[in-house]
C-alpha positions in Angstrom: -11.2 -14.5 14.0 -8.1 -16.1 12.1 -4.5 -15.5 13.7 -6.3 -15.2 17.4 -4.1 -12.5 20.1 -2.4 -10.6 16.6 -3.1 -7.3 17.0 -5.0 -6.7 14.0 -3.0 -3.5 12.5 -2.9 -1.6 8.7 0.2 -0.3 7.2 2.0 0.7 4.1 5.3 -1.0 3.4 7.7 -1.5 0.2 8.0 -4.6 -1.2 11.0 -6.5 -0.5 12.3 -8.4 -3.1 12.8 -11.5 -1.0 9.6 -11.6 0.8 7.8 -15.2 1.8 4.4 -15.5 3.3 4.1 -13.7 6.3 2.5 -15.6 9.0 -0.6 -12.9 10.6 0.0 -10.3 7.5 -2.2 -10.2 5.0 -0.1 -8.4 1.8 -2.2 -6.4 -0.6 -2.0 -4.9 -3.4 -3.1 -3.1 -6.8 -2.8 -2.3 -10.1 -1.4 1.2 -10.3 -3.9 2.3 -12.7 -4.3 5.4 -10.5 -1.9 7.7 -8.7 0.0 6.0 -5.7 -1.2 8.5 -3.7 -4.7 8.1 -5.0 -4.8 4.3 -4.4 -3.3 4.6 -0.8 -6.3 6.7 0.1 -8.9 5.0 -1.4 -7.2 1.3 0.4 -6.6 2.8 3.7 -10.0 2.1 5.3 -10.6 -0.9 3.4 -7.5 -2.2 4.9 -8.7 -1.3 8.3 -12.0 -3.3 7.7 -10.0 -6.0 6.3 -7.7 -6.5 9.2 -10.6 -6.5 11.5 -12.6 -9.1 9.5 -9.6 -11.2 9.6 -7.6 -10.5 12.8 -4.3 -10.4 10.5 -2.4 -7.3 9.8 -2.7 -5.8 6.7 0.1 -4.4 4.6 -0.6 -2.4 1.8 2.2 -2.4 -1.0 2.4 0.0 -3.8 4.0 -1.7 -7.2 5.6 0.4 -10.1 3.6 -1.5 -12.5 1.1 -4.0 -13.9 3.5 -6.5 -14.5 4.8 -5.8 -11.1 1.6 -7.0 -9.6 1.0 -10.1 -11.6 4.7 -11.0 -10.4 3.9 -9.9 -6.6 1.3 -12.4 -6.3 1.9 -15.5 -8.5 5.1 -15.2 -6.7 4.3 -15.4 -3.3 5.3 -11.7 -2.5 1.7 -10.6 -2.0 -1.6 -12.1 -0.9 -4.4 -10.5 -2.5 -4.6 -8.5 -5.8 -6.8 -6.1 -7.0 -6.6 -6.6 -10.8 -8.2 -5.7 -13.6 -9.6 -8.0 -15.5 -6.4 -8.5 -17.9 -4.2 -8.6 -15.5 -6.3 -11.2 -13.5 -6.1 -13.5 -16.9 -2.0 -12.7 -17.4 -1.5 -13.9 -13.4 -3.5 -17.0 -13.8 -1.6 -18.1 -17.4 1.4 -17.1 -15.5 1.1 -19.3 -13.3 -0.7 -22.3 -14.7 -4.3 -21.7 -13.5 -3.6 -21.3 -10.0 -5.0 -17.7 -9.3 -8.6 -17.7 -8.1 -10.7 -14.2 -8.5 -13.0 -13.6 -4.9 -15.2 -10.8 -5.6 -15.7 -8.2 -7.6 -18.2 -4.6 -8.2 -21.3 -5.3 -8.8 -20.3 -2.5 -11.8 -17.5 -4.7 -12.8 -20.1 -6.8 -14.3 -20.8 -4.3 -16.9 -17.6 -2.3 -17.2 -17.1 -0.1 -19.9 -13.9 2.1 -21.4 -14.3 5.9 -22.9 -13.0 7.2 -25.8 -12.0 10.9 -25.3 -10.7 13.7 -27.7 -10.5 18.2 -27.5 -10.8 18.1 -31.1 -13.8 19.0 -32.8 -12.7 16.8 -35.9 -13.0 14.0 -34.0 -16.2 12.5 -34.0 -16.1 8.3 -34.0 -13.5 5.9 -34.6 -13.1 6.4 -37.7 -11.8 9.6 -37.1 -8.8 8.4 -35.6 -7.0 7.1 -38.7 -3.8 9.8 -39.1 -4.6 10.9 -35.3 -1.6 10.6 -32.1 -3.4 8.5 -29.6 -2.9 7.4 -25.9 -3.7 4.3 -24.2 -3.0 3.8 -20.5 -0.7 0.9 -19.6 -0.4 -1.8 -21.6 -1.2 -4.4 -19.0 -5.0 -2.5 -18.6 -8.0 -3.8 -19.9 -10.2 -0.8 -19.6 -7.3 1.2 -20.8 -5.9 -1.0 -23.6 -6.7 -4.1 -24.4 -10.7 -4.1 -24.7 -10.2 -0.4 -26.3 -7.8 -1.9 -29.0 -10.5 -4.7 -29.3 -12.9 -2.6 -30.3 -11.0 -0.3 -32.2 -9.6 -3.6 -34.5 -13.4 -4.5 -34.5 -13.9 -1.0 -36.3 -11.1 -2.2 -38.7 -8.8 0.7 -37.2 -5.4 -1.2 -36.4 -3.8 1.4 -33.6 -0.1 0.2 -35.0 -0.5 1.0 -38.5 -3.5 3.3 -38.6 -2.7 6.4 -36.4 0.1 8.2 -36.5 1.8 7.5 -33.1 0.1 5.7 -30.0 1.1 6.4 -26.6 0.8 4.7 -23.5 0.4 7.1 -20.2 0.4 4.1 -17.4 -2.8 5.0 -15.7 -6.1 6.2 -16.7 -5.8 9.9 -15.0 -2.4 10.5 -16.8 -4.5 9.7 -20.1 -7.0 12.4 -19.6 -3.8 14.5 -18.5 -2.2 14.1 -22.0 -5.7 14.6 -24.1 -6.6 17.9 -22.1 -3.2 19.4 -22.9 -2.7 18.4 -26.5 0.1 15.8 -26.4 -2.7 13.5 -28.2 -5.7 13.8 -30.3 -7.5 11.0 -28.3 -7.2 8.6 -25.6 -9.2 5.8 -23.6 -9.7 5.2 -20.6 -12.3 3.3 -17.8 -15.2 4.8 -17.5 -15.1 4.9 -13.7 -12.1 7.5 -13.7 -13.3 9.1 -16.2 -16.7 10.0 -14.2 -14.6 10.3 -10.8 -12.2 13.1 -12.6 -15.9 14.8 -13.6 -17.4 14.1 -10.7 -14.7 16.0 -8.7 -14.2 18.9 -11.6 -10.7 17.8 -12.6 -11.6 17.6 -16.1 -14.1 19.8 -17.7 -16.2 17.7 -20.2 -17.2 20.9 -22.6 -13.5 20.8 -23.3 -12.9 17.1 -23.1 -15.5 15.1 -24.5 -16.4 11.4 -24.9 -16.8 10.7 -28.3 -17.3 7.1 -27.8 -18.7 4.4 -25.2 -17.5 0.8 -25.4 -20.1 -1.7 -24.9 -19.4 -3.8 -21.7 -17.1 -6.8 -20.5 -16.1 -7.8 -16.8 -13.5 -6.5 -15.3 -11.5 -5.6 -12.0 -11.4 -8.4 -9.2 -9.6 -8.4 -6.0 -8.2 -11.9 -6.7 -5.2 -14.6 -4.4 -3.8 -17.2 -5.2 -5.7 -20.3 -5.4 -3.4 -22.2 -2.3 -4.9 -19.7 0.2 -6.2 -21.3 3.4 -9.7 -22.0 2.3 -11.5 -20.5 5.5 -9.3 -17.1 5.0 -10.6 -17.2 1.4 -13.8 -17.2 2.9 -13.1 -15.0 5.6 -12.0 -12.2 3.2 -14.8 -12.8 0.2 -17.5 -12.7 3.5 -16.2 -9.4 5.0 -16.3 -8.0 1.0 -20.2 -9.2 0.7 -20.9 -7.5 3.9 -20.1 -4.4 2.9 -23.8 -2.2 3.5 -24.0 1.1 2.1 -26.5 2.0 5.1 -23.4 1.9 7.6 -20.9 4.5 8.4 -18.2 2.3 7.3 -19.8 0.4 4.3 -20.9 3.7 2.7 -17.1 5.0 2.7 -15.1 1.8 1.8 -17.8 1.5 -1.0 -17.6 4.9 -2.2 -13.9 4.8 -1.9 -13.7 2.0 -3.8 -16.8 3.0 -6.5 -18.9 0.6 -5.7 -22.9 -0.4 -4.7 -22.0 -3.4 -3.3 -19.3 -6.4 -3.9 -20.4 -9.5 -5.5 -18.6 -12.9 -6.2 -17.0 -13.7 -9.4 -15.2 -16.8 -11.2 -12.7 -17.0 -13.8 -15.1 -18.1 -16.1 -16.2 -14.3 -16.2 -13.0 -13.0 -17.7 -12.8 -16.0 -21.1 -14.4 -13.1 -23.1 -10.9 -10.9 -22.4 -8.8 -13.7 -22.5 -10.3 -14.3 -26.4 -9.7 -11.1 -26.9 -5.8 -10.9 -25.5 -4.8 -13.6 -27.7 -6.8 -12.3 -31.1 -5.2 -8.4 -30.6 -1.5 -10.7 -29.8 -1.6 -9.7 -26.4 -1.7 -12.8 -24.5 0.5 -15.7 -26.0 
């Protein structure tokens, strides 16, 4: 294993605002599309794997925000990234092509965003027109910018169309502000939205999906692209080996939402770049 005799360790940490590469620490970490508290425990034994794959430590650090993240790794304040698939083209215009996506969910390959409402005059997009409306951050693509792509596609411009557009910062803090009436509507990523169902923290007879995207890629867990070549391939090997028939594959997967990892490439993510610079999103 890489960085032989370190003890091979996971922790939480802040980020410190001078922080160079750490030699045997690997630091890691994600959009906060989710609680804090909700993306600590779904990294926790991922980490663990990760750092035993790799023989480094690895330091999990929280970020306030998307731009945050994007800023963390291009840089040099963090190592890997999970990002969505925006995000992942923002860091690598940032910083001139030099981010390089590893591996994503196999479900990232068909991702799709929800459109949600309480209202029973709400029906399809059109129905939106004069309605308040929430997005998640502004930096999401499941929770902004391929929503707003679709909804421009539907000749429904957010800005001038509805009455007021919000923007909640993660996708549970949408479904928050739809179930209590501070919007009409709101969109989010469909994996939350089945999670949040899944666990009975939304009811869906009250909350409904009134429309389903069609799909795009998205999330990747992505570094930058002057990473030692053989940890590269240390990390993307230990996130292909992940087996739902083991103890530990089944609950890193499930933590994380996912059949199985996959590889990816930039070239996957052209279709959201497009459609960042024709909503003005991407300059």
């Amino acid at each position: 294993m890489l960085a032989a005799g370190f003890a091979a360790a996971f922790t939480f940490a802040s980020l410190p605002a001078s922080a160079q590469a750490v030699p045997g620490v690997l630091r890691v970490s994600a959009i906060p599309d989710e609680a804090p508290t909700e993306l600590q425990r779904k990294f926790k034994p991922l980490g663990e794997y990760l750092a035993k794959a790799t023989g480094l430590k690895v330091v999990f650090t929280p970020v306030t925000d998307y731009a945050a993240s994007v800023e963390g790794l291009v840089n040099n304040k963090l190592d890997m990234v999970w990002f969505g698939g925006f995000t992942f083209v923002q860091a690598n215009a940032r910083s001139g092509g030099k981010i390089t996506p590893l591996v994503q969910r196999a479900e990232d390959e068909k991702f799709r965003s929800v459109f949600i409402t309480a209202s029973n005059d709400i029906k399809q997009l059109a129905d939106l027109k004069g309605k308040t409306f929430s997005f998640g951050s502004e930096s999401s693509t499941s929770g902004h910018l391929m929503p707003r792509s679709y909804l421009l596609a539907a000749k429904i411009n957010p800005d001038t169309d509805m009455k007021r557009i919000a923007f909640s910062g993660a996708h549970d803090a949408t479904v928050a502000a739809v179930a209590g009436g501070k919007v009409d509507a709101g969109a989010l990523n469909i994996s939350v939205w089945e999670k949040l169902v899944a666990e009975r923290k939304v009811d869906p007879a009250a909350v409904r999906v009134f429309y389903t995207t069609p799909s795009y890629y998205d999330y990747n867990w992505s570094v930058r692209s002057d990473m030692n070549a053989a940890l590269k391939k240390t990390i993307t090997d230990a996130f292909l080996a992940l087996d739902p028939s083991t103890a530990e594959g089944k609950e890193i997967l499930a933590l994380q939402r996912a059949t199985k990892f996959v590889p990816t490439t930039p070239a996957n993510y052209t279709t959201i770049e497009a459609a960042a610079r024709n909503a003005g999103l991407l300059k």
